[in-house]
FIKOLSE-823854 format. One record per residue (C-alpha): x, y, z. Coordinates in steps of 0.25 Angstrom, whole numbers, padded with zeros to 4 digits, always signed. Layout:
residues N
XYZ
...
This chain:
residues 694
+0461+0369+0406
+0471+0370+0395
+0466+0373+0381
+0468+0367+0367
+0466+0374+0355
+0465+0371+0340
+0476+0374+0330
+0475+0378+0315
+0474+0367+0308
+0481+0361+0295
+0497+0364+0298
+0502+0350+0301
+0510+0344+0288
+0516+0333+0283
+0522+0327+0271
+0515+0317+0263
+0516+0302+0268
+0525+0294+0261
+0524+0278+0262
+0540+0277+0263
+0544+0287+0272
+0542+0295+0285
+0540+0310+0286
+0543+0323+0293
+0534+0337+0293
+0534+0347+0300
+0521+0358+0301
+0519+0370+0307
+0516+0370+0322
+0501+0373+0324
+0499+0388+0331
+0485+0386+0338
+0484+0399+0342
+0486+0407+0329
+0472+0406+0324
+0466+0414+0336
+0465+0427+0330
+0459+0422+0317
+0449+0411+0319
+0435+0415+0319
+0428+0420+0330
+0421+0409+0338
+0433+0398+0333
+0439+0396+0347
+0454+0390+0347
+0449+0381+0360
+0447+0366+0359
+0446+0360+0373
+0453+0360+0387
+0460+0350+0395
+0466+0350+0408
+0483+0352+0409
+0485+0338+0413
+0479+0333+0401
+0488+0340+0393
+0499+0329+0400
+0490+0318+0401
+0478+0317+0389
+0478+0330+0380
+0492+0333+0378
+0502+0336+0368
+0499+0326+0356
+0486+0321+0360
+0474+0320+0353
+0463+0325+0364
+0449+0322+0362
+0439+0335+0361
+0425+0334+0358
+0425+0336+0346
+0438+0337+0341
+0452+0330+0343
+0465+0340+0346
+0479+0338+0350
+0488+0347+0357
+0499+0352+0353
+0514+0353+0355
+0520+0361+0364
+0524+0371+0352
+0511+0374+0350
+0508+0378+0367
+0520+0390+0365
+0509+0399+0358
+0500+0396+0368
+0509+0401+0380
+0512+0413+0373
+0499+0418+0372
+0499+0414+0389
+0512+0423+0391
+0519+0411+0393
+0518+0396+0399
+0515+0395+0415
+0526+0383+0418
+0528+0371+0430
+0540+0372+0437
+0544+0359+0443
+0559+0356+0442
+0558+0340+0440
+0547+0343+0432
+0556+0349+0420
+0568+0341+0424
+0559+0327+0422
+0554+0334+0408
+0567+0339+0401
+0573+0325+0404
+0563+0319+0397
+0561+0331+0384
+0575+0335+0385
+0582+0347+0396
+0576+0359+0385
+0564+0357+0394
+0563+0371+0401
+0546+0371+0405
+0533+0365+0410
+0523+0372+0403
+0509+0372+0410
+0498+0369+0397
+0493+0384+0390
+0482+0389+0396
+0474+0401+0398
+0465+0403+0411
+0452+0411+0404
+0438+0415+0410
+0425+0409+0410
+0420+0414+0396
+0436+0415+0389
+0439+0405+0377
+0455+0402+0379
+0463+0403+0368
+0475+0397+0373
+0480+0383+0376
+0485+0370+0373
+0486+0370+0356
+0479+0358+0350
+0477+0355+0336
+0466+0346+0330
+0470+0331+0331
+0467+0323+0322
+0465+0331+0312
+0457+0321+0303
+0441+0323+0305
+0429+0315+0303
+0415+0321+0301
+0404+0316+0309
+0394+0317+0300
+0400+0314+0285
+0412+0306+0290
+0422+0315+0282
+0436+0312+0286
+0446+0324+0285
+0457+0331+0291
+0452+0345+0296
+0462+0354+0290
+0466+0357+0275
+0459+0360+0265
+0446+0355+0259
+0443+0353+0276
+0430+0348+0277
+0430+0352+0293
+0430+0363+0300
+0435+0368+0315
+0424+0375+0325
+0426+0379+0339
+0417+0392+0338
+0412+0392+0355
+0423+0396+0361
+0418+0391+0375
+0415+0376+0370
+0429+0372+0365
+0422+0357+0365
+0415+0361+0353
+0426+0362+0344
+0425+0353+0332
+0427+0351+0318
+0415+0351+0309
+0412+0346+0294
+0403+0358+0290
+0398+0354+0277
+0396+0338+0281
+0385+0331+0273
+0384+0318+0280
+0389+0304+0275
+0383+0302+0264
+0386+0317+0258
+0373+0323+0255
+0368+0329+0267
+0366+0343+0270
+0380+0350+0274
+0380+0351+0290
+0391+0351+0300
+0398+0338+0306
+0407+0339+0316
+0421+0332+0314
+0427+0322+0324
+0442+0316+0324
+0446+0306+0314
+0449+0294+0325
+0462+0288+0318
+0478+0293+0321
+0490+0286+0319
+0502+0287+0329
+0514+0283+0332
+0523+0278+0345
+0534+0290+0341
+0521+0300+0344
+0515+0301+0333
+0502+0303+0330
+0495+0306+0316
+0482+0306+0306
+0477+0294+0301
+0479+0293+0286
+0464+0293+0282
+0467+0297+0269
+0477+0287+0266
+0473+0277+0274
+0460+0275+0266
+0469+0274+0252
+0474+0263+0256
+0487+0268+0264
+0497+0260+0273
+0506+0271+0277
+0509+0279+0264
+0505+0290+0255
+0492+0288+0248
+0482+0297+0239
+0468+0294+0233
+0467+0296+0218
+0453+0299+0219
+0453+0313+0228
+0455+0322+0218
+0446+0334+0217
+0440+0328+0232
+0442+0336+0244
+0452+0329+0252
+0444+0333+0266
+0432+0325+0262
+0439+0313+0255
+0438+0303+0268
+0428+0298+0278
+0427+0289+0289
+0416+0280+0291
+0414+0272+0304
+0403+0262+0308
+0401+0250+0317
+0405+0235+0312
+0405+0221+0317
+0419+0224+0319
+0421+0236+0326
+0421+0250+0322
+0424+0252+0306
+0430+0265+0302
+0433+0267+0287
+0439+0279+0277
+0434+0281+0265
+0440+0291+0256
+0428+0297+0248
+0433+0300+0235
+0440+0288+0233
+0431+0276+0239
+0445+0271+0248
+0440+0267+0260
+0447+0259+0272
+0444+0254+0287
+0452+0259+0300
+0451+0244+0302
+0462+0241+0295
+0473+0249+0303
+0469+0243+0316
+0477+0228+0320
+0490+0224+0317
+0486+0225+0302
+0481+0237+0304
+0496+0243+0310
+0502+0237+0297
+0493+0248+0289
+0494+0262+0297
+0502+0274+0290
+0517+0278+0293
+0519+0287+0305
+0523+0300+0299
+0527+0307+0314
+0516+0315+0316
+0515+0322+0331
+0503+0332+0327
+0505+0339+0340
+0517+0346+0334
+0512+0345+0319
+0526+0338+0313
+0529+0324+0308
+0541+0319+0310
+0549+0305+0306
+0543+0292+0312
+0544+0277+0307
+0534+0271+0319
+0521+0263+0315
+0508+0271+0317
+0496+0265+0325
+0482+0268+0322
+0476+0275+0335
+0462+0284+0339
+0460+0296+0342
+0461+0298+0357
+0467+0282+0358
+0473+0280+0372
+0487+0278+0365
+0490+0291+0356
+0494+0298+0367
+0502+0296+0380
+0507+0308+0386
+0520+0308+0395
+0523+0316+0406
+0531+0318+0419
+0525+0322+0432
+0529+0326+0444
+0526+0330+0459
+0530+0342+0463
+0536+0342+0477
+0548+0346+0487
+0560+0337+0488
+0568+0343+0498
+0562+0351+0512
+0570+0364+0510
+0569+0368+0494
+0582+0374+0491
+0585+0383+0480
+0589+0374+0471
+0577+0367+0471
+0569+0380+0470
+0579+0384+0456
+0574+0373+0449
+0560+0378+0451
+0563+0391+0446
+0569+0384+0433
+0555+0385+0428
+0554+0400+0428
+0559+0409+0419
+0572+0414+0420
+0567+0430+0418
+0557+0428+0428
+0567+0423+0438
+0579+0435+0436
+0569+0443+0439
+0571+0439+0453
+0582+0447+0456
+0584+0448+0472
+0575+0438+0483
+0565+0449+0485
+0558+0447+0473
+0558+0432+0476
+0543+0432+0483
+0536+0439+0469
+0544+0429+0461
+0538+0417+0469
+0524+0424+0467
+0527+0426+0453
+0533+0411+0449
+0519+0405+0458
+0511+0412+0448
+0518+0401+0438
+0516+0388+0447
+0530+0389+0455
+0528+0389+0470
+0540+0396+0478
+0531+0400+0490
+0536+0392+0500
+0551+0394+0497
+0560+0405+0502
+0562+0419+0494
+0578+0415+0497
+0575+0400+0491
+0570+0406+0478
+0581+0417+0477
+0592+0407+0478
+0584+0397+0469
+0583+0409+0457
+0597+0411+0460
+0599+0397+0455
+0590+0396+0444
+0597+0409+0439
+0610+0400+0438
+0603+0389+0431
+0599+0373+0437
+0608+0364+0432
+0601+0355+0421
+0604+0339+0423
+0603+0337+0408
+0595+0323+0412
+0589+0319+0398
+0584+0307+0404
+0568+0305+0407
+0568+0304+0423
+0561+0289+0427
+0548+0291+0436
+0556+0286+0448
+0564+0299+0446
+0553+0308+0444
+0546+0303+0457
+0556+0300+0466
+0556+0314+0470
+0542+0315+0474
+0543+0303+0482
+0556+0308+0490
+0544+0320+0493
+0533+0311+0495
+0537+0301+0506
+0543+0313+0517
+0530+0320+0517
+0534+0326+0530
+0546+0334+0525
+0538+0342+0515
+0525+0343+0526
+0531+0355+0531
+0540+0359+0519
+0531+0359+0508
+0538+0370+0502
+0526+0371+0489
+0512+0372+0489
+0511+0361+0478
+0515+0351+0486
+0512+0346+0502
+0514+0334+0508
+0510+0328+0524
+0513+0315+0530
+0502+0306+0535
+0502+0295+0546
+0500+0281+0539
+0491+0272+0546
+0496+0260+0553
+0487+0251+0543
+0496+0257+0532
+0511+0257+0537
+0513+0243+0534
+0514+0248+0519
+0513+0263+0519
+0525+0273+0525
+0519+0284+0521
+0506+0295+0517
+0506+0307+0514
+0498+0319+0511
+0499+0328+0499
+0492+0339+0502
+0497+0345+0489
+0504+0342+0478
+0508+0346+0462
+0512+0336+0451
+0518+0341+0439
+0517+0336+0427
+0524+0338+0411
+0520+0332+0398
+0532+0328+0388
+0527+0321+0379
+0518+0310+0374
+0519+0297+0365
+0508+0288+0358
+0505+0274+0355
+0513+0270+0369
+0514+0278+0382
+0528+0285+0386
+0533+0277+0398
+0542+0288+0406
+0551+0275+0411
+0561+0275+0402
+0554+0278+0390
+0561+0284+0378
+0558+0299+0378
+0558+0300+0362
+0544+0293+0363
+0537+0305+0368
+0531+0313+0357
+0538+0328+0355
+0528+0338+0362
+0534+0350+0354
+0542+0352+0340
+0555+0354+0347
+0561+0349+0360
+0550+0355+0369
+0557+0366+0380
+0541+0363+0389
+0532+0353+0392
+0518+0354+0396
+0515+0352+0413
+0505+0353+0422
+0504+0353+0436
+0493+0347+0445
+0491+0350+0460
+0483+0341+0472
+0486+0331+0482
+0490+0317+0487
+0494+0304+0494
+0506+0298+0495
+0508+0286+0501
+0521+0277+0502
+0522+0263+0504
+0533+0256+0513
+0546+0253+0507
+0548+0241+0517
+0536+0235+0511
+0538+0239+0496
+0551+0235+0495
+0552+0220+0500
+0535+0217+0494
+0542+0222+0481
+0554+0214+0480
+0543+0202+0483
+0535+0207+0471
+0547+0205+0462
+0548+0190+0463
+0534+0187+0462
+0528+0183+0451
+0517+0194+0448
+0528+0204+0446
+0534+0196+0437
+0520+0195+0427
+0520+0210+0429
+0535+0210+0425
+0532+0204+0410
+0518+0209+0410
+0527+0223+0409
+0538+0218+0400
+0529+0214+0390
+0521+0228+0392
+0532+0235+0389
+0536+0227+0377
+0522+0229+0372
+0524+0243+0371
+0524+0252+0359
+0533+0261+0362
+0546+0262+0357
+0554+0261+0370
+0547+0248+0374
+0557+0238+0366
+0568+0244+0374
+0561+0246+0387
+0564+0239+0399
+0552+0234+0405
+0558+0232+0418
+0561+0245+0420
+0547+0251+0418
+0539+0240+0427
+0536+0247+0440
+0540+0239+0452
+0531+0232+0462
+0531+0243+0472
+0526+0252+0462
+0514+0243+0457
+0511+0239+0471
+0512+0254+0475
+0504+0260+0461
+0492+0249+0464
+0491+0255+0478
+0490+0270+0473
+0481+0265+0464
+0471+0257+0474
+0473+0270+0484
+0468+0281+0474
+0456+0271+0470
+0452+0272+0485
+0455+0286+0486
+0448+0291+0474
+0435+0283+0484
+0440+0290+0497
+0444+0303+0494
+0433+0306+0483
+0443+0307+0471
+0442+0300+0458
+0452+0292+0455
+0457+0298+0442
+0459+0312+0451
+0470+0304+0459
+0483+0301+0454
+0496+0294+0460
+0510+0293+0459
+0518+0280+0462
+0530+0281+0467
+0536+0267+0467
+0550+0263+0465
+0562+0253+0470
+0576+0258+0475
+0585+0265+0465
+0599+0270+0465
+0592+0284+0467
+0577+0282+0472
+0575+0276+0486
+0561+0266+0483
+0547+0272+0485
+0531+0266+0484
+0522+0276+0487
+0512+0284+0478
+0506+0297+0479
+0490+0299+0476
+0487+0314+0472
+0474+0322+0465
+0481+0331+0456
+0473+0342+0446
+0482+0353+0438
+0480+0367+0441
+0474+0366+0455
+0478+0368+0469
+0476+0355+0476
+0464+0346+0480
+0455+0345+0492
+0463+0336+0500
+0455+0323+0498
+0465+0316+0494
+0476+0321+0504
+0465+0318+0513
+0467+0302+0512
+0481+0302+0515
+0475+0304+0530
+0479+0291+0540
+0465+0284+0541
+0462+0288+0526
+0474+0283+0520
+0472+0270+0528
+0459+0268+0524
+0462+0272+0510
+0472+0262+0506
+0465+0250+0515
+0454+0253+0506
+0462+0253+0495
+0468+0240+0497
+0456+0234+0501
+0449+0237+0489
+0462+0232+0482
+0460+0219+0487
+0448+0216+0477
+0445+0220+0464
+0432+0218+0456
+0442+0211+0445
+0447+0201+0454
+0450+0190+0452
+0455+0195+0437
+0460+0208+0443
+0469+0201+0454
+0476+0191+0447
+0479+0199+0434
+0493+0195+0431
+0500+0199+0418
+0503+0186+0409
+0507+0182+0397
+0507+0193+0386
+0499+0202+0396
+0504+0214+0399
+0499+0223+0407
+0505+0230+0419
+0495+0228+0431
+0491+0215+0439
+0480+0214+0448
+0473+0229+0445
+0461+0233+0437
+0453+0246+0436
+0443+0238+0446
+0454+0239+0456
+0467+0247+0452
+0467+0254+0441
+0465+0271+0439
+0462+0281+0430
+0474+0286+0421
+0474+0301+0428
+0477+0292+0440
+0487+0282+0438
+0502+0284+0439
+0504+0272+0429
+0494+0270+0420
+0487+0258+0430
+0499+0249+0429
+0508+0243+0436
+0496+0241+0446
+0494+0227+0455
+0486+0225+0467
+0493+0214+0470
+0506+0221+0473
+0497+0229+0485
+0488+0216+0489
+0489+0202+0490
+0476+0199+0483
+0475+0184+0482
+0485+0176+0489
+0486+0164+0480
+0488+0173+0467
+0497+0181+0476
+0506+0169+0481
+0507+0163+0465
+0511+0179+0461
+0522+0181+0472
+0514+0194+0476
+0510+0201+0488
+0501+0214+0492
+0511+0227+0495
+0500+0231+0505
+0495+0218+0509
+0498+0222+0525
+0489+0235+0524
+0476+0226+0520
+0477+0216+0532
């Protein structure tokens, strides 16, 4: 579990707003750690845990995570550096492709993947390290007297407790000397909750809402009540809400003034017209900087404040015999001092005992091998200078060459991380499927570069300015993690694919898909999607036809192998001939968890020739209806719809996020079956998989 504690409050400034201008500030980074020798006893730094992956996925870098009772963001990766120190240093992921994929998308000063700080503790030990997180938003409401009030400052009305250092789920912010709504009650303590209201921008932004001016009567500029003199500032606001006819009604009233406005009026298109300037706010780094983009009204913890963007990747051999070279650029990910200590092949085997301790697995390779490989390192790997993001086809393309010559690398697996065996495909099945195989073991690898809001980052041809800056200066690390299980693959004929797709492409049910995408595309709110071209981000027919199997295989495999379906994930590899990358349809099915050693084999275990027939002619069985139809199977995208799936639903198709390569789209179950055959005929389309079902 990786940990997350508060910071010091109250360091984060900027300069007044100005109704004409934009503004840059700067503030002091945030040292989480420096108060741990002079808080009181009983006042505990840790806020909560979350897994690694979470840190890439839902709680990372510049989001705003949930706690029970208090809402915290973690910080950039200035902020981790204090952290390491007090470990003795950062444990690191050394995967070559890994770090060459990751400096082409940051930029070649890229030197590390840093696993998340953590410290592994006993049963009845508080940790004191972490992730560093500061409290976000800042903003409070009182439960019980609806005060409204940042937390920090002068004057603050609320205070901090986190006093059992066993429960870090009791943390909270309490008002201590609350007296209820109407001001006369007897002192007590409330607790304090999140004010609910941000603003953000798609540059990455992400802000306060300006109660204060806000409730004055503000559009965007600087304004001040004439009536708060002598009042303390902290207790001059408050939030009512209550239940209308309408909806939800949430006002703020300032209390010395009278002033009071509904959160209402910034929602619509009217509403847009109203909200403040953006003044460049990235709170994970505590600076402002310059920014002339519209701000949105959002929630706290809205689906759309944060998308996280990373780069994964499957670790596995490409060649039979691993030569040197390839071993070098392994070794580029350990320090130099470590490996001149190296100085004749006899010290080679504690060397290899020495860099396992650190994640890098040299058991299986020659004492010779590595000798000559630090020879190489020593002089130095050539860096191809790419500052170009690599496209997925390029990332993947790799692991397919690996994947579909399962019996090379049967006996040959030269690491423990991955292992892959051929299985005989049954005669039901060859019509369609070449090959199956079993992963007995496998490792992905995965970093976290950055993140953007409002509009998710789309990896294919995206600009790489829209990702939010995870560090002050040009980061020289990025966050990874590593997660260990086992799989499926199975790959369909290209004999088949190849001419059912040229079909596919004159029919009239690609061609709705087609405009549905253009027009999602055009939709989007993201800067690059005026100069995007849709074309090249639609997925081709083999890739829908071969994502909506995956996904009706691991719905029948979650029943058959006793898995949920949110434990299982897949990885489509689906694309035409290119100058450099021979086609490929097939996808691989794996249960993956970080930290651990491997499953049980219940999954491999379906790969097996009776079971994997069984499993996908179950599959496609149940395909062939859905509790939706007829709705379901003849959804078609028309007119102004746009969205990018046909004949799929979350009756029959659709998966959890943890599961899906694609956030469930680009999925048909038209392109697998033939489900009606008069909409069929009027649509130009036929079932990839028809033969298997007769």
């Amino acid at each position: 579990m990786t940990e997350a504690a508060p910071t010091n409050p109250g360091t984060e400034k900027a300069n007044q707003p100005d109704s004409s201008v934009t503004y840059v500030a700067t503030a002091e980074i945030v040292d989480p750690f420096e108060h741990q020798d002079q808080v009181k006893p009983k006042n505990f730094g840790r806020v909560g845990s979350v897994r690694p992956t979470a840190l890439l996925y839902t709680a990372g870098i510049g989001a705003s995570v949930d706690l029970p009772h208090i809402a915290v963001m973690p910080q950039g990766l200035d902020a981790w550096e204090r952290a390491y120190a007090q470990m003795g240093g950062a444990l690191q992921i050394f995967e070559p492709r890994l770090i060459e994929a990751v400096k082409a998308q940051l930029g070649r000063q890229i030197r590390e993947l840093r696993r998340p700080p953590r410290q592994e503790v006993g049963p009845r030990e508080v940790p004191r390290l972490g992730v560093p997180a500061v409290a976000f938003p800042r903003w409070l409401r009182c439960t019980g007297c609806d005060r409204l009030a940042p937390y920090e400052g002068d004057g603050g009305v609320f205070t901090f407790l986190n006093t059992i250092g066993m429960r870090p789920d009791q943390a909270r912010f309490v008002h201590r000397q609350c007296r209820g709504r109407n001001g006369k009650g007897k002192p007590r303590e409330s607790v304090a909750v999140p004010a609910r209201y941000l603003v953000a921008c798609i540059n990455g932004h992400l802000d306060e809402f300006p109660y204060t001016a806000f409730v004055h009567g503000s559009q965007g500029g600087t304004w001040t009540c004439n009536k708060t003199q002598g009042v303390n500032p902290a207790t001059r606001l408050r939030m009512l809400e209550w239940r209308s006819n309408i909806g939800p009604e949430v006002r703020v009233t300032c209390v010395a003034c009278g002033s009071t406005r509904s959160m209402r009026e910034l929602t619509g298109k009217a509403g847009a017209e109203r909200m403040p300037h953006c003044r460049g706010r990235h709170p994970h780094l505590g600076t402002f900087e310059k920014c002339t983009a519209e701000t949105k009204l959002m929630l706290l913890g809205a689906a759309n404040q944060w998308f996280p963007a990373t780069i994964s990747l499957l670790v596995v051999p490409e060649s039979k015999e691993l030569k040197p070279a390839d071993v070098a650029a392994r070794l580029q990910g350990v320090s130099a001092e470590l490996r001149t200590m190296v100085t004749t092949e006899a010290v080679v085997p504690m060397f290899k005992m020495f860099v396992l301790k650190n994640g890098l697995d040299l058991s299986d390779v020659s004492d010779a091998v590595v000798w000559e490989a630090l020879q190489l390192a020593a002089e130095g790997i050539e860096d191809n200078g790419r500052t170009t993001p690599y496209s997925p086809i390029e990332l993947r393309a790799p692991e397919w060459r690996t994947l579909i010559r399962p019996a090379d690398f049967a006996k040959h697996a030269r690491e423990s991380d991955f292992r892959i065996r051929d299985v005989d495909v049954a005669t039901n099945l060859t019509p369609a499927i070449e090959t199956v195989a079993a992963v007995d073991r496998l490792k992905k690898v995965n970093a976290f570069v950055g993140f953007t809001r409002i509009d998710a980052f789309d990896r294919i041809g995206d600009a790489p300015e829209r990702l939010a800056p995870l560090a002050r200066k040009e980061p020289r690390w990025v966050p990874a993690t590593e997660d260990h299980g086992e799989g499926v693959f199975i790959r369909l004929r290209e004999d088949v694919v190849g001419p059912w797709e040229k079909m596919i492409l004159d029919s009239a049910l690609w061609d709705a898909h087609r405009q549905a995408h253009w027009r999602n595309v055009r939709r989007r709110t993201s800067s690059s999607a005026a100069v995007a071209d849709p074309d090249s981000r639609l997925e081709p027919p083999r890739y829908w036809a071969t994502h909506t199997l995956a996904h009706l295989v691991i719905r029948q495999m979650a029943l058959d192998a006793g898995y949920g379906s949110a434990s299982l994930s897949e990885r489509i590899y689906a694309w035409r001939r290119t100058d450099d990358h021979e086609p490929a349809a097939g996808f691989l099915i794996s249960t993956t968890s970080p930290d651990s050693d491997g499953t049980l084999g219940g999954l491999v275990e379906q790969s097996a020739r009776k079971a994997m027939e069984r499993l996908v002619t179950r599959s496609l069985t149940r395909a062939s209806r859905c509790s939706s139809d007829p709705v379901c199977s003849h959804r078609v995208p028309r007119g102004q719809e746009d969205f990018l799936h046909g004949a799929a639903c979350h009756f029959c198709t659709f998966l959890s996020e943890t599961s899906c390569d694609n956030a469930n789209r680009f999925l048909d179950r038209r392109f697998v079956l033939t489900l009606f055959g008069d909409q069929a005929t009027a649509l130009g389309v036929s079932g990839l998989l028809d033969g298997l079902t007769t």
